[in-house]
N, C-alpha and C positions, 0 to 999 in steps of 0.2 A: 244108542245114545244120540241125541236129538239138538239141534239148534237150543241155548237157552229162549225159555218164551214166558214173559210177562205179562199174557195177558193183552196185547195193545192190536193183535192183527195184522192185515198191512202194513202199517206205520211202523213195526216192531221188527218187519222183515226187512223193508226198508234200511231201515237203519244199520243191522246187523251188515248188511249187503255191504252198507256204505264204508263199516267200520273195516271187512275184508279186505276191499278195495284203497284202504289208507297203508295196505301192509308192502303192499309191493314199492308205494308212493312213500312210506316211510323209508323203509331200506333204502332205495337209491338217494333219499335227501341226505341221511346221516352216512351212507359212503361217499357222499359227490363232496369236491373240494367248495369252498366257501360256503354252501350252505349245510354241511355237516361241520364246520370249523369248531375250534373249540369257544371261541367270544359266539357264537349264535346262539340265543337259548332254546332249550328245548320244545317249551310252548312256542317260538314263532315257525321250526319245523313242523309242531305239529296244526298247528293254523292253515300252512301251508301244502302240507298232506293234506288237511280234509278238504280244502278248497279245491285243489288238483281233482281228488277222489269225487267228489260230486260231480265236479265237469265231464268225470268218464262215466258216471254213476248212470248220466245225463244221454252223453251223447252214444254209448256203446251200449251191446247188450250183456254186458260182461256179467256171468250169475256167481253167486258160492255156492259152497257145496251143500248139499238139502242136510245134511249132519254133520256140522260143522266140528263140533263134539267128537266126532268119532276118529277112528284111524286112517280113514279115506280122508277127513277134514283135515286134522292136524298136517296129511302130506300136501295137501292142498297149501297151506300156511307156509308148512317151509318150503314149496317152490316159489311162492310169492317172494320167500324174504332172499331165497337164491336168486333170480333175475333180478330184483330191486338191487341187490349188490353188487353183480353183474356189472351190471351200468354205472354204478358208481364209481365203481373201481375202476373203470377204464376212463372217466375225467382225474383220477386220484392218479392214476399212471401218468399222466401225460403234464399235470400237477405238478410231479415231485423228478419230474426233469429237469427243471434248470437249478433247483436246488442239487442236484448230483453235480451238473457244472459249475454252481457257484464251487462246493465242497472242494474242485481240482483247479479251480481257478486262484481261490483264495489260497492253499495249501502251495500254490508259485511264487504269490505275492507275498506271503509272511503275514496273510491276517486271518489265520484258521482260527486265532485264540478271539477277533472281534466277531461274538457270538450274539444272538439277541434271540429273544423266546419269539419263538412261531405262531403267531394268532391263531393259524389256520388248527395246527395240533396241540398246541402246548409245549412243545418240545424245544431245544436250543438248535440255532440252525445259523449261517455263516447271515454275515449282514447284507453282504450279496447275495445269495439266496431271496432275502428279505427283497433287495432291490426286481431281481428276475421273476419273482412271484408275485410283485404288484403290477408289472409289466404286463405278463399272461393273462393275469385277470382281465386287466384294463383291455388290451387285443381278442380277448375272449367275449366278454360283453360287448365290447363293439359290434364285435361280426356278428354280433346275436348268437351265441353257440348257449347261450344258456335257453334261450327259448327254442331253439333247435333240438338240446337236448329233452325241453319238458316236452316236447309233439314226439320224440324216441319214446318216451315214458310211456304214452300215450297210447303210442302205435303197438307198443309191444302186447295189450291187452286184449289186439287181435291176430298181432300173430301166435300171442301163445297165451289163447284162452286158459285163464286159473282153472285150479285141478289139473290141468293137461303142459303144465311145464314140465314136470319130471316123469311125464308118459313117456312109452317110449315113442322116440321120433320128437319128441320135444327137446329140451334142452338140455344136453350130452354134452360128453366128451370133448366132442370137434369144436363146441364153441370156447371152454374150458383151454381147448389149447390155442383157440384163435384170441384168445385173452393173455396167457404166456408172451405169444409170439407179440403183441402188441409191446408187452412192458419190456422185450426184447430190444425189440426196434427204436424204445427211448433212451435206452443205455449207450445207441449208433449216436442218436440224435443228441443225447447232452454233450458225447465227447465233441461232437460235431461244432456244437455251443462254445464248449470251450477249447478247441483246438487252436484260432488266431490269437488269443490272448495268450496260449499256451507255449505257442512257438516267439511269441514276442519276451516273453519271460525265460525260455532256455536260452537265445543270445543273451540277454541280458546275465546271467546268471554266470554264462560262460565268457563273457566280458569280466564279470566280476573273478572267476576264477584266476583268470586269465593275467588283470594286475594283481592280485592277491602274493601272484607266483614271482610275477616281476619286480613285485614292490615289495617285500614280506614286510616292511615297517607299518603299513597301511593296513587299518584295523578292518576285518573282514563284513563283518558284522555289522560297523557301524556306517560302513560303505555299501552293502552288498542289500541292507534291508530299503533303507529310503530309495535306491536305486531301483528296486522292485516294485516297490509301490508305485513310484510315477512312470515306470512304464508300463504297469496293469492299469494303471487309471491311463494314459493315454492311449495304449492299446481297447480300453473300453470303448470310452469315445467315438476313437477312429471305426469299429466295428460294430457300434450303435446301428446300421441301418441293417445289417447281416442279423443283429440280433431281433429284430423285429417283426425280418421275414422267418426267422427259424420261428419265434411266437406264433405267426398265424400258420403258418403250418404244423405249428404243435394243434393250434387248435383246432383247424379243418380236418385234419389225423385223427383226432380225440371222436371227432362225431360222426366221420365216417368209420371209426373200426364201432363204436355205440350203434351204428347203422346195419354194420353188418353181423353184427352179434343177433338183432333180432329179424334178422334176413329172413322169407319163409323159405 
């Protein structure tokens, strides 16, 4: 079974080439956080794949496989679409950390039930989450990790020439688990996130126990919630500048584990 061929020559090989090479470019756009989001349409990922895809088309010698058609090609296809998700999943990991912290921050303060739909997935997610997700983004594009990440994209086409991702001595196990161990280490990092506010909210909480027991007249509830609030909101505040360095080390984390995933 053979490359489809129309007829057209060079210009037909070309192309086919070029369309291979959108597949690795595609997967990691539709697993990377904001630009696989759910408000991004389709057609601007895929504008963006082929654009990516020609620059490599361009500047490397990356080939496909001579039968693309075949069952050597098809495995070729799905290692493309395995390292493209790869990568994505590991900005997706480091993504959906402070929404885990907003989740244990908000669940002290009494506002688990102020939910709002998640641009990024579609899904309902704390308002806080909302607020620490626009944050990372904004510290993320700063630093430049998004063009850090498309030169990862990039680089990975030579260290692991298509066709030879899923050879062996290509892309195994060991990375598989260096991808575990990564979304691991943001489970440390969100409690990490939300540990100050966490401990400012158990005195408070235990303050409130505390007259509840002394005062039993004194309505728990309608003392113990506003109480919570304004000392998660000022516990935020005060810890704004902690939460900004834990961002950029979310995101210099995010691209060097992307770094070392296509390590040769």
């Amino acid at each position: 079974m053979l490359t489809p061929d129309f007829g057209l020559g060079p210009l037909e090989a070309e192309f086919w080439r070029w369309m291979f090479l959108m597949t690795r470019i595609g997967a990691a756009l539709f697993a990377a956080p904001f630009f696989g989001a759910a408000n991004v349409m389709p057609q601007v990922r895929v504008i963006l794949a082929g654009a990516i895809a020609l620059l490599v088309a361009n500047w490397t010698g990356a080939a496909m496989p001579a039968h693309l058609m075949s069952a050597a090609g098809m495995l070729a296809v799905l290692g493309e679409v395995v390292i493209g998700l790869a990568l994505g999943f590991v900005l997706q990991f480091a993504f959906a950390t402070p929404t885990i912290a907003a989740e244990i921050i908000s669940g002290g303060m009494g506002m688990g039930l102020a939910a709002t739909v998640d641009p990024q997935n579609g899904a309902r997610s704390p308002v806080l989450g909302q607020y620490f997700g626009v944050v990372l983004l904004l510290v993320f594009f700063a630093m430049g990790g998004h063009l850090q990440w498309i030169a990862l994209v990039v680089k990975s086409y030579r260290v692991f020439p298509p066709g030879m991702v899923l050879a062996p001595g290509g892309f195994g196990p060991g990375h598989f688990r260096l991808i575990l161990g990564f979304a691991a280490g943001m489970f440390a990092t969100a409690v990490a996130i939300a540990l100050p506010v966490s401990l400012v909210l158990l005195l408070v909480q235990v303050l409130t126990g505390v007259l509840s027991r002394s005062a039993p007249a004194l309505n728990l509830f309608a003392l113990g919630l506003p109480a919570g609030i304004i000392a998660g909101i000022a516990a935020l505040i005060a810890s704004a500048p902690l939460f900004t360095d834990h961002m950029a080390r979310l995101s210099s984390g995010a691209i060097a584990a992307a770094a070392r995933l296509i390590a040769p």
